[in-house]
MOPAC internal coordinates of N, CA, C and O (Angstrom, degrees):
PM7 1SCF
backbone

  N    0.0000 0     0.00 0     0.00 0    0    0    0
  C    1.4517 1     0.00 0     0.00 0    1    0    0
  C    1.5184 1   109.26 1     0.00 0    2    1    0
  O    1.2310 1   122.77 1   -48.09 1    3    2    1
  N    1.3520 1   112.30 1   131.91 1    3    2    1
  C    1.4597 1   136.27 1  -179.64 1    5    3    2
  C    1.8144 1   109.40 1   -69.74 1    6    5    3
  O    1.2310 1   105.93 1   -78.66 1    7    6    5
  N    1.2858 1   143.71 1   101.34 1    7    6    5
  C    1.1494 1   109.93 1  -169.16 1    9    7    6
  C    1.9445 1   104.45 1   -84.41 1   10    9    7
  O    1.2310 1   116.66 1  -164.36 1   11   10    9
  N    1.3580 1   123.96 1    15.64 1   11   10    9
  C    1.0868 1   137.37 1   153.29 1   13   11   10
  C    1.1837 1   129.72 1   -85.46 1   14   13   11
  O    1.2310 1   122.69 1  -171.56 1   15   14   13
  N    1.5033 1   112.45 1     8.44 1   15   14   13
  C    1.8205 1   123.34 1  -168.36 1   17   15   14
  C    1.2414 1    94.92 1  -120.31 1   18   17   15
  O    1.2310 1   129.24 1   -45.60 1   19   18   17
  N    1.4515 1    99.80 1   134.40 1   19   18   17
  C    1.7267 1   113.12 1  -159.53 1   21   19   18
  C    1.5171 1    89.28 1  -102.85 1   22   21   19
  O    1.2310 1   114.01 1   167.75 1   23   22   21
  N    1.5871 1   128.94 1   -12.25 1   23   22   21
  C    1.2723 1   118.71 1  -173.81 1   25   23   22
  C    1.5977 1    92.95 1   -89.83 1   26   25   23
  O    1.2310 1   121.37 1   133.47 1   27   26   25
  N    1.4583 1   114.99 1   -46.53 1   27   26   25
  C    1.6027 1   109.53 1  -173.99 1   29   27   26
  C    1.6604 1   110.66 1   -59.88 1   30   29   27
  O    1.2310 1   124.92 1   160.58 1   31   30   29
  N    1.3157 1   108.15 1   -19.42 1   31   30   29
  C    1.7562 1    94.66 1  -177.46 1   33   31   30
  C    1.7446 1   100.30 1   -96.86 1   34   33   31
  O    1.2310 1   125.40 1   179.05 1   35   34   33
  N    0.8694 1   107.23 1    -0.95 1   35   34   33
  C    1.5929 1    98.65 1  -175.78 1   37   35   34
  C    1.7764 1    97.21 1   -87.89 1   38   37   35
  O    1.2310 1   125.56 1   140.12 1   39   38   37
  N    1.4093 1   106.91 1   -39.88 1   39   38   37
  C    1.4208 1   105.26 1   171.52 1   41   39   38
  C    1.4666 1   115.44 1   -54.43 1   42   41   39
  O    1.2310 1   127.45 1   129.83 1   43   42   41
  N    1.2525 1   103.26 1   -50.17 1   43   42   41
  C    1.6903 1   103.24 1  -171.21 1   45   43   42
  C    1.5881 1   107.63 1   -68.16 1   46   45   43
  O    1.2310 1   124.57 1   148.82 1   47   46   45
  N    1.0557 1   108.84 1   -31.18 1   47   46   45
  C    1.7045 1    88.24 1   164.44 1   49   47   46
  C    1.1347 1   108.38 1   -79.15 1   50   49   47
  O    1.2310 1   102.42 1   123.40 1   51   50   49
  N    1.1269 1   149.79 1   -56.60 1   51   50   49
  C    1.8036 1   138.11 1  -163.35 1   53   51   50
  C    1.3486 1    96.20 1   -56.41 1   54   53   51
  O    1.2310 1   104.25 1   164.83 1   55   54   53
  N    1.0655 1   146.66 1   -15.17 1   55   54   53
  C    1.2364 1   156.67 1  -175.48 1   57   55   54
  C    1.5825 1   111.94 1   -64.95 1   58   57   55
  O    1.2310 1   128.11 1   109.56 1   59   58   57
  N    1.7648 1   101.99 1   -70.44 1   59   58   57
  C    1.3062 1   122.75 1   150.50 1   61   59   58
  C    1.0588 1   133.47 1   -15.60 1   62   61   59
  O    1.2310 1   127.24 1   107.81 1   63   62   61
  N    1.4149 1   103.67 1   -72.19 1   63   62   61
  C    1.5093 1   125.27 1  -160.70 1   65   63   62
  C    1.3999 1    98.25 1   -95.23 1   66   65   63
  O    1.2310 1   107.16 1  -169.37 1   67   66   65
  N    1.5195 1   141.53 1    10.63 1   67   66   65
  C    1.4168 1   149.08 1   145.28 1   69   67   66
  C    1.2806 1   118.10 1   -70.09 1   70   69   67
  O    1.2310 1   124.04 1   138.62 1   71   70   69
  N    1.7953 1   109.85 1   -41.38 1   71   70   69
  C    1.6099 1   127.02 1  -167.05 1   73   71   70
  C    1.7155 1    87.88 1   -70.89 1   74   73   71
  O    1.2310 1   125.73 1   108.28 1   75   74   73
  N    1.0872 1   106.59 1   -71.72 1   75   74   73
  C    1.8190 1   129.46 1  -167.66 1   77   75   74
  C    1.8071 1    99.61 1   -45.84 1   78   77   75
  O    1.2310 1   118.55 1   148.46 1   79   78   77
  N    1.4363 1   120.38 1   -31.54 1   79   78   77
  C    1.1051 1   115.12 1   174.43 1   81   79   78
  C    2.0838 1   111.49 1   -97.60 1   82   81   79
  O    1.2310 1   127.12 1  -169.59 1   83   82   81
  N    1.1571 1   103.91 1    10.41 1   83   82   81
  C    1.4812 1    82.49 1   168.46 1   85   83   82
  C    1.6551 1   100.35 1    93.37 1   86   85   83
  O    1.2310 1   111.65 1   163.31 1   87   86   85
  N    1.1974 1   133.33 1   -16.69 1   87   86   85
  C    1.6485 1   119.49 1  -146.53 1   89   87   86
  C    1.4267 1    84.75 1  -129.70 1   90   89   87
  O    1.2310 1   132.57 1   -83.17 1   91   90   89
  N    1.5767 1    93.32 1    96.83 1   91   90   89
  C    1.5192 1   106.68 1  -176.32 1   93   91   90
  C    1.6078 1   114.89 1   -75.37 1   94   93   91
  O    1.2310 1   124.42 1   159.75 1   95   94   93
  N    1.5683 1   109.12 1   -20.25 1   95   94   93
  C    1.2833 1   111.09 1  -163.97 1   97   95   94
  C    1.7143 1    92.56 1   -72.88 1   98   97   95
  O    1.2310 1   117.97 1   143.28 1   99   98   97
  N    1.3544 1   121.48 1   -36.72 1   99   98   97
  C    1.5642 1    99.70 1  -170.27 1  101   99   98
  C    1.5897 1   100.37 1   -77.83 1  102  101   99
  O    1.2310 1   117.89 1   143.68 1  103  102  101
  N    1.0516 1   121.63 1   -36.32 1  103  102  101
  C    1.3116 1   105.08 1   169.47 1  105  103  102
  C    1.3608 1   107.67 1   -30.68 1  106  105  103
  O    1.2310 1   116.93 1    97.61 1  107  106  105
  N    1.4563 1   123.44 1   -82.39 1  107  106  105
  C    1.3965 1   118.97 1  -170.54 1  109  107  106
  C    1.7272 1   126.24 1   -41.86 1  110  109  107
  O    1.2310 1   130.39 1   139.97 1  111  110  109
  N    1.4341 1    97.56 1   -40.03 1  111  110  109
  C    2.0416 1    96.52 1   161.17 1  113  111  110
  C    1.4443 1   100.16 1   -44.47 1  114  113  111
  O    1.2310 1   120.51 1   101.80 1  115  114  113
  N    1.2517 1   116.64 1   -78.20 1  115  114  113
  C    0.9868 1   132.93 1  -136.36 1  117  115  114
  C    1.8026 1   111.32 1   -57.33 1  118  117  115
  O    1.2310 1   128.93 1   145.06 1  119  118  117
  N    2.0120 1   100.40 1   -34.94 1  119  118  117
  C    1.3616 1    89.23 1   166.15 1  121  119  118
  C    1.6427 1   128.44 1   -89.90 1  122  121  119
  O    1.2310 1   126.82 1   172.91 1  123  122  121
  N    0.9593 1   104.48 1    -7.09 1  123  122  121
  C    1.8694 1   120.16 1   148.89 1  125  123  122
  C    1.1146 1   105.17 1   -33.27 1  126  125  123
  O    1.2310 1   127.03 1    97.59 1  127  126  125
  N    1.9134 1   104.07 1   -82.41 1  127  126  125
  C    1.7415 1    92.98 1  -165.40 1  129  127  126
  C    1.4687 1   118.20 1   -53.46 1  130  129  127
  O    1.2310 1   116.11 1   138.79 1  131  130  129
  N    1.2839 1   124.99 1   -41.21 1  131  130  129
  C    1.1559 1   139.64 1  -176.31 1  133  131  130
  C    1.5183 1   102.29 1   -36.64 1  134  133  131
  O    1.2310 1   116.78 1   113.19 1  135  134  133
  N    1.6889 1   123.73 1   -66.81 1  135  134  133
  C    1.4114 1   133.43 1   167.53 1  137  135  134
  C    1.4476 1   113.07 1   -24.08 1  138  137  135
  O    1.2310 1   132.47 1   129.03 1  139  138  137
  N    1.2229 1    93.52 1   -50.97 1  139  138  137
  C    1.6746 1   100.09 1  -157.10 1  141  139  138
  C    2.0212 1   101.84 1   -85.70 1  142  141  139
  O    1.2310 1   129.39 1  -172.98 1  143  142  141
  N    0.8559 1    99.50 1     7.02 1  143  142  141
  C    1.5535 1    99.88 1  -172.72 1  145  143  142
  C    1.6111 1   107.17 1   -93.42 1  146  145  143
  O    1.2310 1   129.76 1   -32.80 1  147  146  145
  N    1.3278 1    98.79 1   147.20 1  147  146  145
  C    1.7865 1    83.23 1  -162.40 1  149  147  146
  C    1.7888 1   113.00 1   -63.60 1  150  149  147
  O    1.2310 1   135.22 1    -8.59 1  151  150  149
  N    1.1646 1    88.16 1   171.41 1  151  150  149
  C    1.5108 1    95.32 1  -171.83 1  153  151  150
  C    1.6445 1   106.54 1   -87.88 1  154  153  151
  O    1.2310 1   116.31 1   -77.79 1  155  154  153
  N    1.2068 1   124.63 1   102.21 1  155  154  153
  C    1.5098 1   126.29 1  -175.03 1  157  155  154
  C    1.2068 1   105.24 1   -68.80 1  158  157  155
  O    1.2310 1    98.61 1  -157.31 1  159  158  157
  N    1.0310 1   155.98 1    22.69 1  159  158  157
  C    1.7767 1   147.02 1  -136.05 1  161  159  158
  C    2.0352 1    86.40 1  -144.20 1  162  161  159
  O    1.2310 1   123.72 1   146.61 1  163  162  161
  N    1.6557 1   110.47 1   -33.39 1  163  162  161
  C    1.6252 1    86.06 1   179.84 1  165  163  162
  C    1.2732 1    86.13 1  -142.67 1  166  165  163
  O    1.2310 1   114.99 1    21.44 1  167  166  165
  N    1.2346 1   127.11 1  -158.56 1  167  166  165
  C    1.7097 1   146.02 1   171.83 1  169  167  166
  C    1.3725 1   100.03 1  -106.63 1  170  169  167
  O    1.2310 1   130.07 1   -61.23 1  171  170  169
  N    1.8808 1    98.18 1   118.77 1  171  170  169
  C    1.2447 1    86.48 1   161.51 1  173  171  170
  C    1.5569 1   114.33 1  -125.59 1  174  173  171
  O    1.2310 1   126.18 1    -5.34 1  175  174  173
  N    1.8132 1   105.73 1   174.66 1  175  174  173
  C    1.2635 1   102.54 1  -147.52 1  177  175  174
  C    2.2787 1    95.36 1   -87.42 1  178  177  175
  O    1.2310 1   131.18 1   160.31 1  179  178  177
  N    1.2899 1    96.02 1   -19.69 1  179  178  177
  C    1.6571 1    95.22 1   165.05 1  181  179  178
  C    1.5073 1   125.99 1   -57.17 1  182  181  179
  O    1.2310 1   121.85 1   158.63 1  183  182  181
  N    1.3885 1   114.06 1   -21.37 1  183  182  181
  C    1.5599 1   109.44 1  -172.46 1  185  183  182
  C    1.6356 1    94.02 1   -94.16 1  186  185  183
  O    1.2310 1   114.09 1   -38.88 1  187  186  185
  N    1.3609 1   128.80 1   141.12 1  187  186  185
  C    1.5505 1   116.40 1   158.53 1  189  187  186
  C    1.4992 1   106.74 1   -67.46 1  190  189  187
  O    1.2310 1   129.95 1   -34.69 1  191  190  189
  N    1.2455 1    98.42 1   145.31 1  191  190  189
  C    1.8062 1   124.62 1  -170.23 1  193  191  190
  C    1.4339 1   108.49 1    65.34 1  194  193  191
  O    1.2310 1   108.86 1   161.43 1  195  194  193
  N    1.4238 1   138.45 1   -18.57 1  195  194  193
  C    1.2931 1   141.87 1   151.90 1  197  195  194
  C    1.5599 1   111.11 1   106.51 1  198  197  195
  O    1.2310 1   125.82 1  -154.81 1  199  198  197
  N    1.4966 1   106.43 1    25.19 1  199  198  197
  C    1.3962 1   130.30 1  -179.29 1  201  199  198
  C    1.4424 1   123.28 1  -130.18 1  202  201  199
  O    1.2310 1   114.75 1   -16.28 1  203  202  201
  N    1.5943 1   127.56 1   163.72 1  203  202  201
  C    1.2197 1   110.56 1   159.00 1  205  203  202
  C    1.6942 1   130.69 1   -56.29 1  206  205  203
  O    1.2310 1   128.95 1   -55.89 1  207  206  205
  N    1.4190 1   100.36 1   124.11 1  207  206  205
  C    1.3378 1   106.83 1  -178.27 1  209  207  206
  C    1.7921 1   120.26 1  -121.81 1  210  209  207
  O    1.2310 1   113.75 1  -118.75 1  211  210  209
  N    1.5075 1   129.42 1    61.25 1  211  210  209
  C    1.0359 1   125.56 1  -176.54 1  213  211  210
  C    1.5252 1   129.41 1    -3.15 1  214  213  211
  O    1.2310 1   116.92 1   -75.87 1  215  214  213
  N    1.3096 1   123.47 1   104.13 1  215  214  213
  C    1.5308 1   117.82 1   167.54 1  217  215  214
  C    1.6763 1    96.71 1   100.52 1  218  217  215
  O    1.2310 1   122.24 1   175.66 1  219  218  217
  N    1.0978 1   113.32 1    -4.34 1  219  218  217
  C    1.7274 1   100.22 1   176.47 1  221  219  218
  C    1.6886 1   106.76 1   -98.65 1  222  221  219
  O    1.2310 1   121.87 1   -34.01 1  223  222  221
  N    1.0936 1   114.02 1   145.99 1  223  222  221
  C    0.7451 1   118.94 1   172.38 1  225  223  222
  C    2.0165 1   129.16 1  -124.81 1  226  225  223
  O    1.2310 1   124.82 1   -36.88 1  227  226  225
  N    1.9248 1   108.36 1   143.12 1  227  226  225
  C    1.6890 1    85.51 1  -149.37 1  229  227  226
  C    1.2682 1   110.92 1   -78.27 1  230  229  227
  O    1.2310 1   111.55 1   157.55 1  231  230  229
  N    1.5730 1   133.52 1   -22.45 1  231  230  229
  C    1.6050 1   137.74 1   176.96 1  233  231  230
  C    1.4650 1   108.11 1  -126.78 1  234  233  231
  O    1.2310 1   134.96 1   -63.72 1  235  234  233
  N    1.5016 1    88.67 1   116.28 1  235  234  233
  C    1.4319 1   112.49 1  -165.97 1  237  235  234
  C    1.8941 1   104.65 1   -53.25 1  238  237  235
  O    1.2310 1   120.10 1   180.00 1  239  238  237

C-alpha cells in the first residue's frame, strides 16, 4: 500500500469499517483488491508505465 494512493487508502478504510462492522466477507474483497493493486514499492513490468494507472487493466 501506497500511502499516496487514494485507491489503496480508500480500500483500507472500507476494509476497516467492514472489520468494525462485523461483515467479514467485505473485508475479504476488500483485501483481494488491495493484493491485486499494483505494488507501489517497485516498477512493475505488468502495469503499463509500471505505475498506478486508473482503468487499465494488467491481463487482458
Amino acid at each position: 500500500m501506497s500511502a499516496n494512493c487514494a485507491e489503496c487508502a480508500r480500500l483500507e478504510r472500507e476494509k476497516e469499517e467492514a472489520r468494525q462492522a462485523g461483515d467479514l466477507s467485505k473485508v475479504t474483497d476488500c483485501a483481494v483488491l488491495l493484493k491485486r493493486h499494483p505494488d507501489h514499492s517497485k516498477r512493475s513490468a505488468l502495469w503499463k508505465g509500471g505505475g498506478h494507472e486508473p482503468g487499465h487493466v494488467p491481463f487482458p
